[in-house]
C-alpha positions as CSV (number, residue, x, y, z in Angstrom):
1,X,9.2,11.8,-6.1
2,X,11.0,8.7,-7.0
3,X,8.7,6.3,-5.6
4,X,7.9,2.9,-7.1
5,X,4.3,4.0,-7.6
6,X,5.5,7.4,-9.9
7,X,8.1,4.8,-11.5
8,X,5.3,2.7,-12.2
9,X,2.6,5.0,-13.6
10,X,5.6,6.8,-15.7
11,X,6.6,3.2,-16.8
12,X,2.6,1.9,-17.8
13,X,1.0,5.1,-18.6
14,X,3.2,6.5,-21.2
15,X,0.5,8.6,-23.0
16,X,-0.4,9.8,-19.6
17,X,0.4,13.1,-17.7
18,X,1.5,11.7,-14.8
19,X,1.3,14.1,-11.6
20,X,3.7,14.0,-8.8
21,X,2.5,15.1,-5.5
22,X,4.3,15.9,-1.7
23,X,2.3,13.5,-0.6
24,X,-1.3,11.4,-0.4
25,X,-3.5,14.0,0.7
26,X,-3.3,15.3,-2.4
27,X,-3.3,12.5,-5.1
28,X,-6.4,11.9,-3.0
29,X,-7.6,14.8,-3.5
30,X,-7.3,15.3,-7.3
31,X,-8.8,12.2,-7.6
32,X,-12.2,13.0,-5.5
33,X,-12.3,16.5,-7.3
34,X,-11.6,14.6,-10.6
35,X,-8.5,16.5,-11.3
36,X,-7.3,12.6,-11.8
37,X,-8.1,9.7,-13.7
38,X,-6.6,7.4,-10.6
39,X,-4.1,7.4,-7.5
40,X,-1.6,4.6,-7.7
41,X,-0.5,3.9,-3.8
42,X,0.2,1.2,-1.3
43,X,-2.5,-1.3,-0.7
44,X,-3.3,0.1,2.7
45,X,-3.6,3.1,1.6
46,X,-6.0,2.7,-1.3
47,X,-7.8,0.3,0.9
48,X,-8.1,3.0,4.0
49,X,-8.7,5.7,0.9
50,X,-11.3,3.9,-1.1
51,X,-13.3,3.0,2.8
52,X,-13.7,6.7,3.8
53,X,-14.6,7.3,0.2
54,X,-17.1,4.9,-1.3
55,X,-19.5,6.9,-3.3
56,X,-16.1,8.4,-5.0
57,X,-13.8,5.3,-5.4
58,X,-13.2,2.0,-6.7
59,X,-9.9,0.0,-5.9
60,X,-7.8,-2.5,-7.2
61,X,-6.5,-4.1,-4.3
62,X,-4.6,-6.5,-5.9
63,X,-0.9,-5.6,-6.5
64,X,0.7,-5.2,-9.6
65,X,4.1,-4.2,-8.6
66,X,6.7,-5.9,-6.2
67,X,8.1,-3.8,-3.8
68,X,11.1,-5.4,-1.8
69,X,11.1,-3.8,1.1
70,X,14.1,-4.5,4.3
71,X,14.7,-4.6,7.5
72,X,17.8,-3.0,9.3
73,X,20.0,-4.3,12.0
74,X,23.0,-3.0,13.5
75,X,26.0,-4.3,12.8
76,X,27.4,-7.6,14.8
77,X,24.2,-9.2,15.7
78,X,24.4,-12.5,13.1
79,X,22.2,-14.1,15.4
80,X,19.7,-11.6,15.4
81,X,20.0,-11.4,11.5
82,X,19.5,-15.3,11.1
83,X,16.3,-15.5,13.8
84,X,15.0,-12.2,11.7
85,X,15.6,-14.0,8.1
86,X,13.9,-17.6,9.7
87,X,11.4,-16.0,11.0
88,X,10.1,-13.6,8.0
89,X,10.4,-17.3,5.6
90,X,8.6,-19.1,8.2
91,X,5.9,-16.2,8.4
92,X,5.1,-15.8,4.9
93,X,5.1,-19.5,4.1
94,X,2.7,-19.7,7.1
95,X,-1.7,-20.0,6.7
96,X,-1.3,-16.8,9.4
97,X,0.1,-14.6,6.8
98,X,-2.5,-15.0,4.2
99,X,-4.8,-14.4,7.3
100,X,-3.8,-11.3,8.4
101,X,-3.4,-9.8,5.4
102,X,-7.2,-10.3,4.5
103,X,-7.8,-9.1,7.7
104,X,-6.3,-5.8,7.3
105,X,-6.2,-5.2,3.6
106,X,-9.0,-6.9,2.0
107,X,-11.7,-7.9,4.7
108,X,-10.9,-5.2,6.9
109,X,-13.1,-6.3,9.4
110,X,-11.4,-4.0,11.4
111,X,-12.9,-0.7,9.9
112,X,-15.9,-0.8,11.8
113,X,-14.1,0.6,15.0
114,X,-12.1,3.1,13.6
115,X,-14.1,6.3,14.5
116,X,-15.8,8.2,11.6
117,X,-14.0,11.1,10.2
118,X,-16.0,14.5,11.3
């Protein structure tokens, strides 16, 4: 698919058959059937993954790759880019980012109130 997870699992696993799915539903699912030996995926996603399926999964929520991700703006807005820029440094240099990050992809405090899957 192209993504930096199959990039990374081709790149680290090289005596590994690496499978390449449409999407998560089904890395997910080879993994619960063990048809796979582990799901690489976005944080959030493990995280989410690994708390609707505990008896089946263990995570490693710490990443291992970088991905650099963007953010778009139309064309002839400097000041827009500049507030966008200063405010993305300021954030992540910030006590507030280390904060909510916990909260939503390591303490996840907020789990409790999503409803139960049926």
């Amino acid at each position: 698919m192209g993504t930096t997870a199959d990039q990374t699992a081709t790149k680290m696993f090289k005596n590994a058959t690496v499978k390449k799915f449409d999407g998560s539903a089904m890395a997910g699912l080879e993994l619960l059937n063990g048809n796979a030996v582990a799901v690489i995926h976005e944080v959030p996603w493990v995280a989410i993954y690994n708390k609707r399926n505990p008896e089946k999964t263990y995570t490693v929520l710490k990443p291992f790759t970088t991905e650099n991700l963007g953010i778009a703006i139309p064309k002839g807005n400097p000041e827009l880019v500049a507030a966008v820029n200063k405010f993305v440094a300021k954030y992540k240099a910030s006590p507030e980012y280390k904060k909510n990050y916990d909260y939503w992809f390591v303490d996840m405090k907020w789990w409790d109130m999503v409803p139960a899957k049926k």
